[in-house]
C-alpha positions as CSV (number, residue, x, y, z in Angstrom):
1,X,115.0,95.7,32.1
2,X,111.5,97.3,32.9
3,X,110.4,93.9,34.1
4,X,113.2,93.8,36.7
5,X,112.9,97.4,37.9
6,X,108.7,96.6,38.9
7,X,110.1,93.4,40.5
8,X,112.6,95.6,42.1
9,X,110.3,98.1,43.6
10,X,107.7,95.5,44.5
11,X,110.6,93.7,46.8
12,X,111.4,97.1,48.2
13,X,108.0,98.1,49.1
14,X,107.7,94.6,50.7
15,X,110.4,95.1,52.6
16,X,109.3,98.6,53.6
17,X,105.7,96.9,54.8
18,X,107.5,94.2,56.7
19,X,109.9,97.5,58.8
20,X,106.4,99.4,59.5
21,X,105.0,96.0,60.6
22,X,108.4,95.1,62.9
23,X,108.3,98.7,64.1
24,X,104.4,98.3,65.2
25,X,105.2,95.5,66.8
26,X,108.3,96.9,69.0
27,X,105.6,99.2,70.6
28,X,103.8,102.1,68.4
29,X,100.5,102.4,68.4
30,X,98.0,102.2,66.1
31,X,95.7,104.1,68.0
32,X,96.6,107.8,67.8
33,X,94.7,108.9,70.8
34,X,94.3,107.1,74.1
35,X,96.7,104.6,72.2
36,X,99.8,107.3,72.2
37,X,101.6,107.2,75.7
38,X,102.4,110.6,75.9
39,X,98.3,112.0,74.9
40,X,96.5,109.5,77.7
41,X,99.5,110.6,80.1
42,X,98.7,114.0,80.0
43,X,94.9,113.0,79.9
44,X,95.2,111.1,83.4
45,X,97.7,113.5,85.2
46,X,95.4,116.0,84.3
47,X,92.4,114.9,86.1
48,X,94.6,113.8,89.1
49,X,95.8,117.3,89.1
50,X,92.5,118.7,88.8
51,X,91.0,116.3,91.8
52,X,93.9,117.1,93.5
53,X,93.2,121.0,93.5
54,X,89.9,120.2,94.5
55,X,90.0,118.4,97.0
56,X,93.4,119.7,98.8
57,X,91.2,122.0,101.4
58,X,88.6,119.4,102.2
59,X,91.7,116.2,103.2
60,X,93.6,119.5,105.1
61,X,90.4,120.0,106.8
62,X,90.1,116.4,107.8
63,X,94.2,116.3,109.2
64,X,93.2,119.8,111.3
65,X,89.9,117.9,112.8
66,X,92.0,115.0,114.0
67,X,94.7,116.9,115.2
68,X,91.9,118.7,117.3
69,X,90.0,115.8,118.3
70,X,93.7,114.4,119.8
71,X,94.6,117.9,121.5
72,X,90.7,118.0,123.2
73,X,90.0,114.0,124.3
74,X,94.0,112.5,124.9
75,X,94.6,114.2,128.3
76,X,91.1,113.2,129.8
77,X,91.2,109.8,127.4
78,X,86.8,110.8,127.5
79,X,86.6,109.6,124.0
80,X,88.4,106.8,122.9
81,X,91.8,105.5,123.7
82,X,94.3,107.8,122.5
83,X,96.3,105.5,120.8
84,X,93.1,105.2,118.2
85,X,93.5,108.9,117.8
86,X,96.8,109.2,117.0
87,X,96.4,106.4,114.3
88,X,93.2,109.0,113.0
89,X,95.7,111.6,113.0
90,X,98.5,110.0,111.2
91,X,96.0,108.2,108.9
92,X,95.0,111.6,108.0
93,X,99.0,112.7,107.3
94,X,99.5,110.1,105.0
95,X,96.1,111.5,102.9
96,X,96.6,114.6,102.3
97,X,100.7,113.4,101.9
98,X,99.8,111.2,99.2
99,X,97.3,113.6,97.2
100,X,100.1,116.4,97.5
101,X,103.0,113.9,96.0
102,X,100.4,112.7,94.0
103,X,99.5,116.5,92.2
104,X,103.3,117.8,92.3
105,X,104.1,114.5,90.4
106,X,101.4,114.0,88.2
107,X,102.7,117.7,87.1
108,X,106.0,116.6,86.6
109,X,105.2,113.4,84.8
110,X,103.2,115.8,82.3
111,X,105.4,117.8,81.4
112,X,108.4,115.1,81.2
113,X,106.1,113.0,78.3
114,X,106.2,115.8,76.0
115,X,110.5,116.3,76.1
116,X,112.0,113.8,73.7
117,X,114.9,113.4,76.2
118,X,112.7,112.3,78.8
119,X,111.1,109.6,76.6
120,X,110.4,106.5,79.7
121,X,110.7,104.3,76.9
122,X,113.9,104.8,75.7
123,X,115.9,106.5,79.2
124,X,115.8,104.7,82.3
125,X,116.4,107.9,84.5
126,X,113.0,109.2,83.0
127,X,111.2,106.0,85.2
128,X,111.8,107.8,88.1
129,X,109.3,110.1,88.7
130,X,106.8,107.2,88.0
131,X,108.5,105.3,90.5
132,X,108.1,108.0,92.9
133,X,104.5,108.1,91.7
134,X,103.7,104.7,93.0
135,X,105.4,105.3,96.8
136,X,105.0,108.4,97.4
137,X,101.7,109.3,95.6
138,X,99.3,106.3,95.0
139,X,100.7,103.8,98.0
140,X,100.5,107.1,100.7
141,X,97.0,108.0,99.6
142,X,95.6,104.5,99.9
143,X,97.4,103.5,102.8
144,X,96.6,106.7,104.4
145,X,92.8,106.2,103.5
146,X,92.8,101.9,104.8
147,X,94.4,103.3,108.4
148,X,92.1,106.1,108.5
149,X,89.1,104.5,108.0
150,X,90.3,101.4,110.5
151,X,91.0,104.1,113.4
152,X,87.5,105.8,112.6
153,X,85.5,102.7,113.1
154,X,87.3,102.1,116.3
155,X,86.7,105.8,117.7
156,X,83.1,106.5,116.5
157,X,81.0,102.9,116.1
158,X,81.0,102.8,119.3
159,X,78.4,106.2,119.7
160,X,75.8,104.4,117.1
161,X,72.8,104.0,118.5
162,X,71.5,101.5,116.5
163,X,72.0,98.6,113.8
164,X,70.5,100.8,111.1
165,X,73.2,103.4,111.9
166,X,75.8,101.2,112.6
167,X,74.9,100.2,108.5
168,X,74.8,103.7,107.5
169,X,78.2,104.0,108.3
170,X,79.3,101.4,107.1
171,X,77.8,102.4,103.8
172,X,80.1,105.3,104.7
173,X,83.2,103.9,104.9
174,X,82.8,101.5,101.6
175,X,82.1,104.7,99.9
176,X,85.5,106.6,101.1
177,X,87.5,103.5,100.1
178,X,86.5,102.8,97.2
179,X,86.5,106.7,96.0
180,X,90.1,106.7,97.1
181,X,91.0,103.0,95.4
182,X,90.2,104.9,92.0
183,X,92.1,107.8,92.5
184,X,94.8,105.7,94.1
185,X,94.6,102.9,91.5
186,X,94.7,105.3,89.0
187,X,98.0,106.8,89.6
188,X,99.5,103.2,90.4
189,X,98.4,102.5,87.0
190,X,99.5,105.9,85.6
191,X,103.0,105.0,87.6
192,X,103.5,101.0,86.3
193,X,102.5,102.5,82.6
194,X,105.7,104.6,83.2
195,X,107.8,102.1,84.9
196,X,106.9,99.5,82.3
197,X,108.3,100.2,78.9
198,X,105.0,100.4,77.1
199,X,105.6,97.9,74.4
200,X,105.7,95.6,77.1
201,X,101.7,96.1,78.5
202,X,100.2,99.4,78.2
203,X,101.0,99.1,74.6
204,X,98.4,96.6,74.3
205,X,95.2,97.9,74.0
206,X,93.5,95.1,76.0
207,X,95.8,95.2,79.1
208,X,95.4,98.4,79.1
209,X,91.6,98.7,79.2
210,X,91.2,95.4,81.2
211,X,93.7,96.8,83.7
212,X,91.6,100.1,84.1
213,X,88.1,99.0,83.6
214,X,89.1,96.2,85.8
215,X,89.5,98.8,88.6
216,X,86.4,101.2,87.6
217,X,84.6,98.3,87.8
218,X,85.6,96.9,90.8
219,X,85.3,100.1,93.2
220,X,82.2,100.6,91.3
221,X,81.0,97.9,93.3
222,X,81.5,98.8,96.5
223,X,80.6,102.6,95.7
224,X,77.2,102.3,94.4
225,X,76.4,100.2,97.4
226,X,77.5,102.8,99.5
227,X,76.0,105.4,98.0
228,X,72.8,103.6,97.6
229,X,73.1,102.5,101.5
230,X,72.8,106.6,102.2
231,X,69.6,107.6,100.0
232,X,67.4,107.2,102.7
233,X,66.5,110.6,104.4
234,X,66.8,108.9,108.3
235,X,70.5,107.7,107.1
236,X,72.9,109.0,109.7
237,X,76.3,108.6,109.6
238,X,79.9,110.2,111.0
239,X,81.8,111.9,108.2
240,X,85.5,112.6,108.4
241,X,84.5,116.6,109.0
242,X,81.5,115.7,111.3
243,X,77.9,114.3,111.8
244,X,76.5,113.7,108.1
245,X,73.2,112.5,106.9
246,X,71.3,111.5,104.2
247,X,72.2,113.8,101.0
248,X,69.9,114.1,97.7
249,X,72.0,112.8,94.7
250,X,73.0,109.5,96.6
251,X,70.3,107.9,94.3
252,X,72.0,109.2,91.2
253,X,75.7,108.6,92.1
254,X,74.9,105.0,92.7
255,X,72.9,104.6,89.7
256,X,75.9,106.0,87.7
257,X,78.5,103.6,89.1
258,X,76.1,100.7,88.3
259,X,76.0,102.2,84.3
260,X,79.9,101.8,84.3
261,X,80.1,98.8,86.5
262,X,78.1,97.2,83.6
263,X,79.9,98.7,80.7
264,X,83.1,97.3,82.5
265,X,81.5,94.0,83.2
266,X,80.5,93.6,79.2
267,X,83.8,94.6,78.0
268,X,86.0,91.8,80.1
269,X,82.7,89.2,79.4
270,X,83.1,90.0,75.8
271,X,86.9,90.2,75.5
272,X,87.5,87.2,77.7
273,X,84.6,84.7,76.5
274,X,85.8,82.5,73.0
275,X,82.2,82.3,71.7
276,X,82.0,86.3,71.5
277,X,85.4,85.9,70.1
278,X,84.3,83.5,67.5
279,X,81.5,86.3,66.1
280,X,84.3,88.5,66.7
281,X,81.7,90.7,68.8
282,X,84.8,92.3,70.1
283,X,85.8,94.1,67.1
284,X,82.7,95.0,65.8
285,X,82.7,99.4,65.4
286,X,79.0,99.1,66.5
287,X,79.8,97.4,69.7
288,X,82.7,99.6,70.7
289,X,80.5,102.5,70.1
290,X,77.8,101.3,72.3
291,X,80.1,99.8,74.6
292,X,82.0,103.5,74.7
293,X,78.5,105.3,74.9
294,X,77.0,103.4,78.2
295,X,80.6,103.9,79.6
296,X,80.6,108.3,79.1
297,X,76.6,107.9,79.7
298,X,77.4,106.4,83.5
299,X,80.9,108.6,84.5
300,X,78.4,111.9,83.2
301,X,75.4,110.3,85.1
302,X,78.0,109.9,88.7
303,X,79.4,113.2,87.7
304,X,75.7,114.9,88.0
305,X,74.6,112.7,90.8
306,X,78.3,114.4,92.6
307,X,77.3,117.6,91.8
308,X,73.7,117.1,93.1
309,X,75.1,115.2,96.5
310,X,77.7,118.5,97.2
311,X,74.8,121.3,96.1
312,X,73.4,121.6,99.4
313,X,76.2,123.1,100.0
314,X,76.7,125.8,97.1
315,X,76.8,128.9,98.4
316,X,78.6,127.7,101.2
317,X,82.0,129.5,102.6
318,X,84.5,128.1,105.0
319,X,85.2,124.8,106.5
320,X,81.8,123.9,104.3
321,X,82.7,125.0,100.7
322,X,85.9,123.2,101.1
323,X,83.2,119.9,101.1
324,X,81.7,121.4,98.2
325,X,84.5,121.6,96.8
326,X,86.0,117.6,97.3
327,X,82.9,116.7,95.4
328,X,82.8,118.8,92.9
329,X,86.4,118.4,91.8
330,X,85.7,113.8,92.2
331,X,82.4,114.2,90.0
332,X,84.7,116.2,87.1
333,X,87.5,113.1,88.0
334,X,85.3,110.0,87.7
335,X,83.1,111.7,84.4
336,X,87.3,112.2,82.9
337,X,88.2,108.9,83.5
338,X,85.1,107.1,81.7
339,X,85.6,109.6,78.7
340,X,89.1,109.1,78.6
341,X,89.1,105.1,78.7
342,X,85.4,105.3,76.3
343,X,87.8,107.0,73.7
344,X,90.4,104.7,73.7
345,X,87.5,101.5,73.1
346,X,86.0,103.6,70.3
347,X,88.1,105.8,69.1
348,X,90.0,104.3,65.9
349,X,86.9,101.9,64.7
350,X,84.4,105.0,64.5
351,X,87.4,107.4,63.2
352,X,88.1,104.4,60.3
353,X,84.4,103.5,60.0
């Protein structure tokens, strides 16, 4: 009889194992940070919201010095064609459109995650906001940015004197797109993770860090060489308040976005390449760590070299503190986002280790 109660319990605990496994599978994570929907929601909503405060008075200031530069040239047309201001001045619209959705929802989304009835994995209406997310916040604000930039080129390259100029500002305008791409890109991924039952990708802790880092790395491209294109002291370039030059901290920006662009670059190389798989590299707690490290090292090294690049103007008040301020609030946004996605590489295998 005692012999068939173990063999009892031992088929019971078996099939207890197999329901933890099944539910695992279905879509909970193992990971109980970064891993959990509802912890890495609140994480990225609140450093949207946080950029979002930041850098409301700066984009506003950009929308009133379009709307000027269309009530002072479009009567005499002495500028540019006024068609190409108009386009500046919707371009701006849709900018500081976007980043206002992109706040109120981010909010909403926030607190939603942490009502069991609003679960997005288990009721349909709770998809919406996220949906909403996507149109109205992430798809505004990089539209918005792409137009604006377009109309820019074709209102102010024209008053360059030079070639060296003209690449200043081209240096410029690589570094405003590909600033907004990872706020933008961000909230689209915020916004698909929503849409998208999370068993289904986000789940996954690959597609989700391939997804992300994908996109850090990407813009980090295009950002360092912009910011590394405006470190000389003769750089001149027109800014979307005004006539900008050459700023200390463009050095240290750049240098931060090449520290993630390589962190982001070794993760997919490592997770993608069978070889690395076959040492299993990949799962190795000392790799992760490192990996995680030269991740938080470059987002704090862009978030100093932001701080540096506004502090000329700390102090300032006005039109100029709300510069100050844009800055501020993107270095605190990109050093979030490298923390927040170094936590989720590293988190379980040093926590277990």
């Amino acid at each position: 009889i005692l012999q068939s109660v173990v063999f009892v319990k031992m088929a019971e605990s078996g099939q207890t194992a197999s329901k933890e496994e099944q539910q695992h599978e279905a879509g909970r994570s193992d990971d109980k940070l970064i891993g959990n929907r509802k912890v890495r929601t609140i994480f990225i909503c609140s450093a949207l919201v946080g950029f979002s405060i930041f850098a409301m008075g700066y984009i506003n200031l950009v929308r009133q010095n379009a709307a000027a530069l269309k009530d002072s040239n479009c009567n005499n047309g002495s500028l540019a064609d006024c068609s190409e201001i108009q386009g500046l001045v919707h371009g701006s619209r849709m900018i500081l459109a976007g980043l206002v959705f992109t706040m109120l929802l981010s909010i909403l989304v926030a607190v939603m995650v942490c009502i069991p009835q609003c679960d997005p994995s288990k009721f349909a209406a709770a998809r919406v906001p996220g949906f909403f997310l996507l149109v109205l916040g992430a798809a505004l604000y990089l539209f918005g940015w792409f137009y604006y930039v377009s109309k820019h080129k074709s209102i102010f390259y024209q008053f360059l004197p030079s070639d060296e100029h003209q690449n200043d500002q081209n240096a410029a305008y690589l570094q405003w797109i590909a600033e907004a791409c990872i706020f933008g890109g961000t909230a689209a991924l915020l916004s698909i993770d929503l849409l998208i039952p999370s068993k289904h990708l986000m789940e996954d802790e690959f597609k989700r860090i391939f997804l992300n880092l994908t996109l850090l790395g990407t813009c980090s491209i295009f950002t360092m060489v912009g910011y590394f294109g405006l470190t000389g002291d003769g750089s001149k370039a027109f800014g979307p308040t005004g006539l900008e030059f050459g700023r200390t901290g463009a050095a240290t920006v750049g240098t931060g976005y090449v520290l993630i662009f390589l962190a982001s670059l070794t993760y997919l190389i490592v997770f993608f390449c069978s070889c690395c798989k076959s040492t299993k590299l990949a799962d190795s707690c000392a790799f992760r760590a490192v990996l995680a490290v030269l991740l938080v090292i470059g987002g704090i090294t862009t978030a100093i070299g932001y701080w540096i690049y506004s502090g000329e103007g700390l102090g300032e008040k006005g039109d100029a503190a709300k510069g100050v301020a844009y800055y501020v609030g993107y270095s605190g946004f990109i050093g979030a986002l490298c923390v927040i996605w170094g936590l989720d590489i590293a988190w379980d295998d040093i926590k277990n280790d």
